[in-house]
N, C-alpha and C positions, 0 to 999 in steps of 0.2 A: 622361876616362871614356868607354867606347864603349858599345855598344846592348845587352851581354853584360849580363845582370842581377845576375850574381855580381861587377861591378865595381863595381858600384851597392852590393852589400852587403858588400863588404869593405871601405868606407870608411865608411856608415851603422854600421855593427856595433860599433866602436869607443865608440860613444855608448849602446849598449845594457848597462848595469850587471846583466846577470840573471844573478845568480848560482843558483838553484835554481826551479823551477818549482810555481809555488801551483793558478793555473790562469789560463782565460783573459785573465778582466779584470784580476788582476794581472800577467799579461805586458803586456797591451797599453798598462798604465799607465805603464809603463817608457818606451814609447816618446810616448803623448801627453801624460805629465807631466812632462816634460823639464824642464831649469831652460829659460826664453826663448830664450833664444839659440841653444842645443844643436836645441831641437823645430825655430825654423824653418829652423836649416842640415839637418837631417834632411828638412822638407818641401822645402829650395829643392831638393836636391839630386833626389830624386823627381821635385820636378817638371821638372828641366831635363832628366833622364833619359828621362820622357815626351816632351820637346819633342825630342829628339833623334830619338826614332823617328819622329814630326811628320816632323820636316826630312827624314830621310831616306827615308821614305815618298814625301812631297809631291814632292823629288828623282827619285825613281824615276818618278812618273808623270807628272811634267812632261817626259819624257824623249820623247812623242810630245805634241804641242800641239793645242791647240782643234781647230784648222781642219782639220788633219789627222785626227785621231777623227771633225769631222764628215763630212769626204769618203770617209773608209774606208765610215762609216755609209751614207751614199747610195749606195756604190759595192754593198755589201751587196743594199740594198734591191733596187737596178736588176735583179743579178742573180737577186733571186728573184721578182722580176716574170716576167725572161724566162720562169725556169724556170714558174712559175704560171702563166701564159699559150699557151706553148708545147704546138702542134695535135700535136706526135708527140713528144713527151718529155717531157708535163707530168707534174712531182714534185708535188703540196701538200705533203708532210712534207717533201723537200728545201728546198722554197721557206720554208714558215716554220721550218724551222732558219737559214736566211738571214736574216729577217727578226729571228728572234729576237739573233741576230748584232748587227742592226742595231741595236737597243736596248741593248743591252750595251756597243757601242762606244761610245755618247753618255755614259753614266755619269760624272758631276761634272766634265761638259765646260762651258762657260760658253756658253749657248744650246740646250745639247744635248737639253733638255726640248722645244722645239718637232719636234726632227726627231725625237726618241725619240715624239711625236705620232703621225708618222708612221708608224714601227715597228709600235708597236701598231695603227695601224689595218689595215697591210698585215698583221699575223699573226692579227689576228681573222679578216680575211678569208678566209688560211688555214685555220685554225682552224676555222671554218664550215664549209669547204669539204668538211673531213674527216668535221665532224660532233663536233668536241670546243666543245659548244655553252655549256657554262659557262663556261669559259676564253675563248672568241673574246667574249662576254657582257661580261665585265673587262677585256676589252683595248679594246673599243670605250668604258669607263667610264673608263677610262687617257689613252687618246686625248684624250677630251673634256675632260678635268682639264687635260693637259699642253699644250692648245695649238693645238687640232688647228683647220687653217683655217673661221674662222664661216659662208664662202661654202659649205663642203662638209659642215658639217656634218649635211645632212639625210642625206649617206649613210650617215654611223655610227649617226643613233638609226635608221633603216630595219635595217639590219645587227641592232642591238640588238632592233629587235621581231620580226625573224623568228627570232633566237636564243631569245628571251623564248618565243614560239611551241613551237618546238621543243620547251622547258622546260619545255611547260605552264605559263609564270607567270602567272597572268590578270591581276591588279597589275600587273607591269611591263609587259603588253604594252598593256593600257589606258592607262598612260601615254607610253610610245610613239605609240601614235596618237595623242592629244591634241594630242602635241610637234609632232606630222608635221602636223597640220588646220592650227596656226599658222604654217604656212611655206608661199609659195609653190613650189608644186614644178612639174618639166615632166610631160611627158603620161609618159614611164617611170615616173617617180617614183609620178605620182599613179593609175598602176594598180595600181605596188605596193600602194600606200596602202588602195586598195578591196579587194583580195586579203587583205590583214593583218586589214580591217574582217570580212570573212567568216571565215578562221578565228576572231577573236577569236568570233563570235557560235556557231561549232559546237563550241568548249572548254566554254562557258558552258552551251548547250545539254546538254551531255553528262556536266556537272558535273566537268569535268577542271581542275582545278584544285594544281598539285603546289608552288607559290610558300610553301607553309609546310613544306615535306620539306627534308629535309637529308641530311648523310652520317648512317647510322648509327653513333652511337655510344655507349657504353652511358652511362646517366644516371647522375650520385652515386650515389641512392637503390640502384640494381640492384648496383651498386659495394657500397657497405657490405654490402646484403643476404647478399652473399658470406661476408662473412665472420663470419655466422652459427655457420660449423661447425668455426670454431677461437676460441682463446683465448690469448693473452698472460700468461704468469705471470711475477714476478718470484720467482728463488728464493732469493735473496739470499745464495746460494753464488759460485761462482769461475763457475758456468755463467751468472748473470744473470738476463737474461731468458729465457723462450723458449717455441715457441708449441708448443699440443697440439690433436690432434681433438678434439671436444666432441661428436661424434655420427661413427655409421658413415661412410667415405668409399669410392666402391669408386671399383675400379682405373680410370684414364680418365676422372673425373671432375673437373668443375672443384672447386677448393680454395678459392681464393679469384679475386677482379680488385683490381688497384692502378692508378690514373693517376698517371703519376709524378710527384714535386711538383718537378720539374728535371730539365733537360735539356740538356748541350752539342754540339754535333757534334764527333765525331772526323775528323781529319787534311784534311778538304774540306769546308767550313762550306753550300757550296752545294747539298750532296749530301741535304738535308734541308730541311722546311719547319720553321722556328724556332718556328713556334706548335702544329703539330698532330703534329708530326713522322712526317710520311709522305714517302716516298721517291721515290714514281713521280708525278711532279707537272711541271707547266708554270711556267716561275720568272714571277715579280712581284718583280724586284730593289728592294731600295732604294738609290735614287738619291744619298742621300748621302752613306754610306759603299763606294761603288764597286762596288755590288751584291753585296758581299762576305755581306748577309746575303738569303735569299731565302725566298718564301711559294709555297704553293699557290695562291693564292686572294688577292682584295683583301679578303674577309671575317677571314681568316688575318692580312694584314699591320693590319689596323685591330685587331684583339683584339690585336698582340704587342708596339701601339703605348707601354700601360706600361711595358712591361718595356724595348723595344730605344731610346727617348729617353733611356735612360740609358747604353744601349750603344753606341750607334751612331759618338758619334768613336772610343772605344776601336778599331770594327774597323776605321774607315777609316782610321787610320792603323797597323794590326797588332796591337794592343799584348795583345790575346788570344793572338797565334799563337806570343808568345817561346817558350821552354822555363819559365822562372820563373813564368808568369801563369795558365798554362795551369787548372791544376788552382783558382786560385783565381777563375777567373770562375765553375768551377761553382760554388763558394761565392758568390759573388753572384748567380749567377740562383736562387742558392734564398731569399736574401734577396729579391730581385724579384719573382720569378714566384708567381703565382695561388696563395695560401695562406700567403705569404711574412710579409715585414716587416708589412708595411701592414694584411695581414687579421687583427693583433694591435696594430694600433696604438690603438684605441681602448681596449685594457685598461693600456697602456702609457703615454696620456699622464697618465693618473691619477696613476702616480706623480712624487715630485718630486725627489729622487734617482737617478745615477748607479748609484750602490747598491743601490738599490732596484728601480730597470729590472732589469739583473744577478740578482739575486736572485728574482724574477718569473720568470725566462729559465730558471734551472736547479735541480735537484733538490728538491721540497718548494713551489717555488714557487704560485702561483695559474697563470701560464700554463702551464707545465712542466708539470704535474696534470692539466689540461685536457681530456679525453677525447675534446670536439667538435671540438678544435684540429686543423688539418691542420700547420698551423707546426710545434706541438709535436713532434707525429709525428717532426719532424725535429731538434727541440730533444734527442730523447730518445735518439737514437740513442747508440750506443757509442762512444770516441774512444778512439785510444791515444795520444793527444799526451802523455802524462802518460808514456811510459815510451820518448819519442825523446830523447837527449842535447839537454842546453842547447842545444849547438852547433847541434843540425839544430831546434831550436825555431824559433831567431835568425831563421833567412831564413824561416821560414813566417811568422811575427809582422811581417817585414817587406815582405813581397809583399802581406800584408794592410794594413799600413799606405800601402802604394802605392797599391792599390786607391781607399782614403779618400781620397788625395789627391786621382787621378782623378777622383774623382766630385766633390770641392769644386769644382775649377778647372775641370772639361767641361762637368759638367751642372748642373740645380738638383735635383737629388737631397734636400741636406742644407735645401737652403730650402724645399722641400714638408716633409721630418720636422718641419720648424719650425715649419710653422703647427700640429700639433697635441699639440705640446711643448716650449716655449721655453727651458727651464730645463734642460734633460741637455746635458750633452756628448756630441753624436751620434757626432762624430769617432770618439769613443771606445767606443760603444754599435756601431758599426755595425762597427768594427773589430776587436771584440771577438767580435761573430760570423763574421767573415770569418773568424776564424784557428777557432772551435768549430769551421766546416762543415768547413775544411782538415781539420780533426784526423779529424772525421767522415766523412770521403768518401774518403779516400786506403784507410781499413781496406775501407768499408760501398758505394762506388761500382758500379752493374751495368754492365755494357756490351750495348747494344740491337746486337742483330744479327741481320741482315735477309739474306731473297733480294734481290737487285737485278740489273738485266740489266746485261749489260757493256756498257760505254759504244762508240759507235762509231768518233768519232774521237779519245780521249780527251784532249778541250780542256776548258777549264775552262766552256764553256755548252752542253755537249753531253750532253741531258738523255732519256732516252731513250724517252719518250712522243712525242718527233721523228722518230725511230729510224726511216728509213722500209724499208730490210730488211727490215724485221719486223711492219709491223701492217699487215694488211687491213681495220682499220676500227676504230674506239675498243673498247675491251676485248678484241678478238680481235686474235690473233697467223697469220700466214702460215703456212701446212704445213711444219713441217722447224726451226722457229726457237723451239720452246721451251727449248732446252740455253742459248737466250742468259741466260736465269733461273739458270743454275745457280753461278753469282756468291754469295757467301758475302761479307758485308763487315761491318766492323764500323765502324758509320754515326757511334753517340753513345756518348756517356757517359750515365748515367741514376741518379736517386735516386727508390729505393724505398724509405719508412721504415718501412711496414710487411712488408715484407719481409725486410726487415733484422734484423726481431727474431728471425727460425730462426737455428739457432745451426748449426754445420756439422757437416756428413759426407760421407768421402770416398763413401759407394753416395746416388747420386742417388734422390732421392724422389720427386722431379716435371720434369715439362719444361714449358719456358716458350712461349707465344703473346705475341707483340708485334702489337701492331696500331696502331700511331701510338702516341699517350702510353697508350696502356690494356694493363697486362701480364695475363697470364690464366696460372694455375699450375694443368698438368693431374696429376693421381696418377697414379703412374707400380707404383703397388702399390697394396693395402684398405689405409684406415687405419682401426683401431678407433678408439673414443672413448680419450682420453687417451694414444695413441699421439702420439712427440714427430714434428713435423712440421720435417724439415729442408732444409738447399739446401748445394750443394757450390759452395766458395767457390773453389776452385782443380779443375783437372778430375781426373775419377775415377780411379779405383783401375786402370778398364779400361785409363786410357789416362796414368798417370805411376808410377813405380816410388816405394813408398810413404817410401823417404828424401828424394825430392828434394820430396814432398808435405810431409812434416812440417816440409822444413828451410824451404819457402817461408812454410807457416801460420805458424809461429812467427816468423819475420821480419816478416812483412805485418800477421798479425794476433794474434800474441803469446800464443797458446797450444799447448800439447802437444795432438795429435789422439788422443782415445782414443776415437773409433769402434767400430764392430763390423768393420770392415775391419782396421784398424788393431792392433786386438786379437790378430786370429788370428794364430796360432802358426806359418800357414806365410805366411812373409812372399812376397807378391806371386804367388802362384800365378793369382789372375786375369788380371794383369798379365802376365805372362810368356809364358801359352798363344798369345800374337801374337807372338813373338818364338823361335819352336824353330827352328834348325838343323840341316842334316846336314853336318857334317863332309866339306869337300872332301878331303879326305888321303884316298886309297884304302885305306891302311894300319890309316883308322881306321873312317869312317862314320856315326860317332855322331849321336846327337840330344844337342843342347847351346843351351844359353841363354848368350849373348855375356856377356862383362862389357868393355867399353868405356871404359877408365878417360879418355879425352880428352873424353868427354861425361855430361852429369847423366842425358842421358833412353839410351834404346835407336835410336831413330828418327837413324841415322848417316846415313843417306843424303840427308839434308838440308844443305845449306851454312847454318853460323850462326855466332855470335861467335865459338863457340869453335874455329871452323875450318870449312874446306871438308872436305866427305866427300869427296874423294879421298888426302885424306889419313888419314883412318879406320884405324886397324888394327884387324883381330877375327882372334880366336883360340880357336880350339875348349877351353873347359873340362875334354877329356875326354883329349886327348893333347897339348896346347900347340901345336900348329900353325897356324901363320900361314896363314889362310884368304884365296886368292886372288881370290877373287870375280868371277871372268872372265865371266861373265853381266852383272855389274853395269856391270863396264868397256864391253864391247860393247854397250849399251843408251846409255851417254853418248855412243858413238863413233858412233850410227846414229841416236839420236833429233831430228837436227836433216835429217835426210834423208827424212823419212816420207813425201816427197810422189812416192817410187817405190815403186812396186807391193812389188818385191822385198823392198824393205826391211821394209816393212809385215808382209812375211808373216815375214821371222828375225822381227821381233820378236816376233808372236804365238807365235812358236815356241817366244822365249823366255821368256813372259809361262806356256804350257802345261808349260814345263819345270821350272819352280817349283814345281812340284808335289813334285816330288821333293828339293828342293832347300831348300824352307820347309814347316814342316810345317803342315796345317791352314787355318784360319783365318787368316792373317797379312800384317801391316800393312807390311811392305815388299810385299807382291803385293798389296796393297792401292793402294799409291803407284804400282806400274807401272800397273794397269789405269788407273789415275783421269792417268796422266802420256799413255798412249797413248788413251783415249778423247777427251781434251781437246785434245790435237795433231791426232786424226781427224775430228774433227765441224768443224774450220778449215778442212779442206782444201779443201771448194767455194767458200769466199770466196775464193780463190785460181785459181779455176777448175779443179779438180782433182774429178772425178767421183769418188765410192767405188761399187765394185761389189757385186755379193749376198756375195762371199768376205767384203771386209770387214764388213760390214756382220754376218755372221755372227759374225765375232769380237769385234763390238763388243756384240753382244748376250750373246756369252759373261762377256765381260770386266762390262761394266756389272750383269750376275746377281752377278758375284763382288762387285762392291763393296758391291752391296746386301746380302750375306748380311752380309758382314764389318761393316757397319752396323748389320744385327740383331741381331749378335754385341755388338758395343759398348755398344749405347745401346737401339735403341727402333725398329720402325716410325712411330713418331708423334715424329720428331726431324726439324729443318730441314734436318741432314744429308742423311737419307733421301730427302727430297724433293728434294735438289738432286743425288740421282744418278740416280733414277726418270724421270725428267723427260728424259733421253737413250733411253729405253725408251719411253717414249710421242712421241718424236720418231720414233724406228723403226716403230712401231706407225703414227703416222698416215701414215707413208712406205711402208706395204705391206709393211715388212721384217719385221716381227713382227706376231705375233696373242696380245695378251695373255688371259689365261686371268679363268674368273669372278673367280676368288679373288686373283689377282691385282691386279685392277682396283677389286675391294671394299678389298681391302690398300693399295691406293694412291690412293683415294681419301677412307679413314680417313685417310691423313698428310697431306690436306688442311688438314684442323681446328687443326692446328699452326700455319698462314699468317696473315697478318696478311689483314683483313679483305676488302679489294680485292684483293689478289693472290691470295687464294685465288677469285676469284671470276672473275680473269683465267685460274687454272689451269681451273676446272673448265668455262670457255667453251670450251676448248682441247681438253677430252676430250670434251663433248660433239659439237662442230664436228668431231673428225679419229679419236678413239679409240674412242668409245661403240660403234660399231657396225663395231668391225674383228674 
């Protein structure tokens, strides 16, 4: 058996008698009511499968030994000493990217906590230096946990009370002095000391006191209040549930807020803080799964302390990152996390039956009912397990019951459910909801997606609040470096279950604001009262040709779309108007819409599964001729040469010549300007100056993308914002003067940002654009 999960389940499989599907708990009875024997070669097998990935994890990173991790570590530090020290090329964000370095290397090294001491205290002191006074704050509280020598420790609580200072915390800078009176200190030290004594006494003075402030973030209470001005109906039709206004909503206005009740990260676990999930952050790894999972904040890793004691061997040795598992840790962190298992467990251990737990859980029940439930919320969602073949049931029922194993033999998961219910078979309870969430998150799953700046060197701790390119000073960005924002990723996975209840259509109703776990859906139209309030589950009408819409909803999520899009009689004419041609043949001339039969969508000039676009044939609908596309050819043959002038200018030539060549609005001269702005705004990190010529062009080009943005979707779209954001790099470079309306228009698609980043753009316009 290898580490491949489908090995694993085509020998468990055999033991699975399911012959037709009732529902959850009776699949998952299949597998924990085995006759004896059968259940525990099904668990041995599970768990040798886990031990395998073990071994060959632990394998892998035994492959560089202790001493070596801690010499790399030290060798790290030294160099960001120089560089921090250094009278004519002092870095601090270089150096504490070093530093940062240096903590990371010690990660479940055997001793590696004392020198990871170290670490942190060399990147607080960076971190200071800058002025990122929270963060250097927790690294000197890291410090002092892990080790950090007792002879020297008067310099990190010093450290920590001028941070505390900074922070206005008058609490912790009080107790910093206290710490510092009982220690002798020398004559530096103890000037500090009176220096700290006097600021504390003019905060106090002054009634400055911020030690009870936090981030902003919106309360339950403001939460629910939201959703005052809709309603949930059940119709008990083929449509279900689904939500209506309940009073006027005008266009632009919030609809509702959701904090999502689960969260996973996509593709880079580190690229996220696991409790708040915010992006632009300073990591606090945890040290005993290889730092594989990371925080904001030590306030962050202590709140995500329930949930990740359960995770945490899972990631140290991968077992999240397989292909088979993936989708079912989200079903377990919605079991875990904040509203989950546990904040139903006191209606739960009342009962005293299997059966009856189960029945509690789903339709009619007392918790299923529940209106104050946040659980429920997710209890209640829609599933289409009931309509996957047995076949593909099998492996979801047994990635679930993997999971249970997991958590028997790693954690004590199942001996906490225990003190407050002795009598269920949790086995069977817990894995009966692993496979409900499966069925419910594969249809009903959002994916959060964010600005993020592009990473600089991209290693796996290269976090870009380090980023020293780019910031002049915490929250502000350097002249010329906002387009580093213009990064589009998609960060997590996310469960909304109130969200979840709009039922779909392909014309968008609202767009969404992500700001950590808190979602915000703005009207994107008036909704009167009782107007149906919906979300498009797959993208719009603007931007997929409406067969390859219906054929995916009804695969995914297993109905016929009948829309108001959907409906009309002229199929895809929205869709289409980004997609006219003129006929290269001179014989002919036409305007014509492609039919492409080697691809689903229009968008050929993309390389994808189904082939590379240069292999693409299009042919004009109007005289069958095989269209050359000599434009297109010469843009692959020159696009990797932009860093000559000459070239630069065919290509804008070519980029101007589309005019004639596409008609309108359209998203292939969409793709060149966004292909040629993003290869132009490189070229100074290369050392390549751009002149007013280009820079003309680019301002031509970036107008284009923005309109064809307006066209799509929305001034008030993430999109939007992450092509403006090249315009207001021009603007604070001298190259452009943007107009009132313009700057009122782009500073409206602020409100779409998530709460800090928006607040990083608008330092940006004030500091460089406000007054050009």
């Amino acid at each position: 058996m290898d580490s491949n999960f489908t090995s694993l389940w085509s020998i468990q499989c055999v033991f699975i008698r399911l012959e037709k599907y009732e529902n959850e708990f009776e699949t998952m009875r299949h597998i924990f009511e085995l006759p004896p024997e059968e259940q525990e070669f099904c668990e041995y097998l599970s768990l040798q499968w886990i031990k395998l990935l073990q071994k060959k994890e632990d394998m892998e990173f035994a492959l560089k030994d202790d001493g070596e991790r801690i010499r790399e570590s030290n060798e790290l530090r030294k160099q960001g000493n120089q560089i921090f020290t250094s009278k004519a090329d002092r870095n601090v964000l270089a150096a504490c990217r070093l530093y940062n370095d240096a903590i990371f290397a010690t990660l479940s090294c055997t001793g590696g906590e004392e020198i990871a001491a170290l670490g942190f205290a060399n990147r607080a002191m960076a971190l200071q230096a800058f002025g990122y006074y929270r963060q250097a704050y927790d690294d000197c509280v890291c410090a002092l946990h892990m080790g950090y020598p007792l002879e020297m420790r008067h310099k990190i609580i010093t450290r920590q009370a001028y941070c505390a200072e900074k922070l206005k915390d008058v609490d912790a800078l009080k107790r910093h002095i206290f710490q510092l009176e009982g220690v002798k200190l020398n004559e530096s030290f103890q000037k500090q000391l009176e220096e700290l004594k006097k600021s504390l006494k003019q905060l106090i003075g002054h009634g400055e006191d911020e030690s009870s402030t936090s981030q902003k973030k919106p309360k339950e209470d403001d939460i629910l209040k939201t959703r005052e001005s809709q309603e949930i109906i059940d119709t008990g039709t083929d449509l279900g549930r689904i939500m209506k206004a309940k009073c006027f909503i005008p266009k632009n206005e919030v609809i509702f807020r959701e904090r999502a009740a689960a969260f996973v990260p996509l593709v880079d676990a580190r690229r996220i803080c696991h409790q708040c999930a915010i992006t632009g952050f300073i990591p606090y790894p945890c040290f005993n799964c290889r730092g594989r999972v990371v925080y904001c904040s030590l306030k962050c890793q202590s709140e995500h302390e329930e949930i990740h004691r359960y995770e945490c061997a899972g990631y140290r040795f991968q077992l999240f990152a397989q292909a088979g598992t993936r989708n079912a840790q989200f079903a377990l962190r919605t079991i875990l996390d904040r509203g989950g298992l546990f904040s139903i467990i006191d209606e739960v251990k009342t009962k005293t039956t299997d059966a009856e737990i189960w029945q509690s859980l789903t339709k009619g029940g007392d918790i299923f009912e529940n209106s104050a439930s946040v659980y429920a919320e997710s209890l209640r969602m829609i599933s289409h397990i009931g309509t996957i073949p047995i076949m593909g049931i099998k492996p979801l029922a047994l990635v679930s019951h993997l999971l249970v194993v997991y958590l028997k033999h790693y954690t004590k998961f199942f001996d906490k459910l225990k003190e407050y219910n002795s009598k269920c078979n949790w086995n069977l309870i817990v894995g009966t909801l692993l496979l409900r969430h499966l069925g419910q998150l594969i249809p009903n799953a959002h994916t959060l997606t964010t600005i993020i700046a592009k990473p600089l060197y991209f290693t796996m701790t290269d976090f870009y609040l380090l980023n020293d390119r780019i910031w002049s000073k915490p929250g502000h960005l350097k002249r010329g470096f906002l387009h580093t924002f213009s990064n589009l990723e998609h960060v997590a996975a996310v469960n909304l279950p109130y969200l979840s209840a709009c039922n779909h259509s392909c014309v968008e109703s609202f767009v969404t604001k992500v700001s950590g776990r808190c979602v915000t859906l703005f009207a994107l139209r008036d909704f009167k009262p009782g107007d149906e309030i919906t979300n498009t589950y797959f993208p719009s009408y603007h931007r997929v040709k409406r067969s390859a819409r219906r054929q995916h909803l009804k695969s995914m999520h297993n109905f016929d779309c009948k829309c108001e899009n959907c409906l009309q009689p002229t199929e895809d004419a929205d869709f289409n108007k980004y997609h006219r041609y003129r006929c290269d043949n001179k014989g002919c001339g036409k305007i014509f819409i492609p039919i492409i039969t080697q691809r689903r969508s229009l968008d050929w000039w993309h390389d994808t599964d189904e082939g590379p676009s240069e292999n693409i044939t299009i042919k004009c609908t109007k005289c069958g001729c095989k269209q050359r596309l000599d434009w297109y050819h010469e843009i692959n043959r020159l696009k990797y040469k932009v860093r000559q002038s000459k070239t630069r200018r065919r290509l804008y030539k070519i980029f101007k010549s589309l005019e004639n060549i596409v008609m309108g609005v359209s998203a292939v001269r969409y793709y060149v300007a966004s292909l040629f702005c993003s290869q132009w705004f490189e070229l100074p990190y290369h050392g390549i100056e751009l002149n007013d010529r280009d820079y003309k062009e680019l301002i031509d080009m970036t107008k284009y993308r923005l309109e064809y943005t307006k066209n799509h979707s929305s001034t008030k779209c993430i999109d939007y914002v992450a092509e403006m954001i090249y315009l207001w790099d021009m603007a604070a470079m001298g190259k452009y003067k943007c107009s009132t309306s313009e700057k009122e228009e782009m500073l409206f698609a602020l409100s779409i940002l998530s709460d800090d980043t928006a607040e990083l753009f608008l330092n940006y316009y004030n500091d460089y654009v406000k007054d050009t």
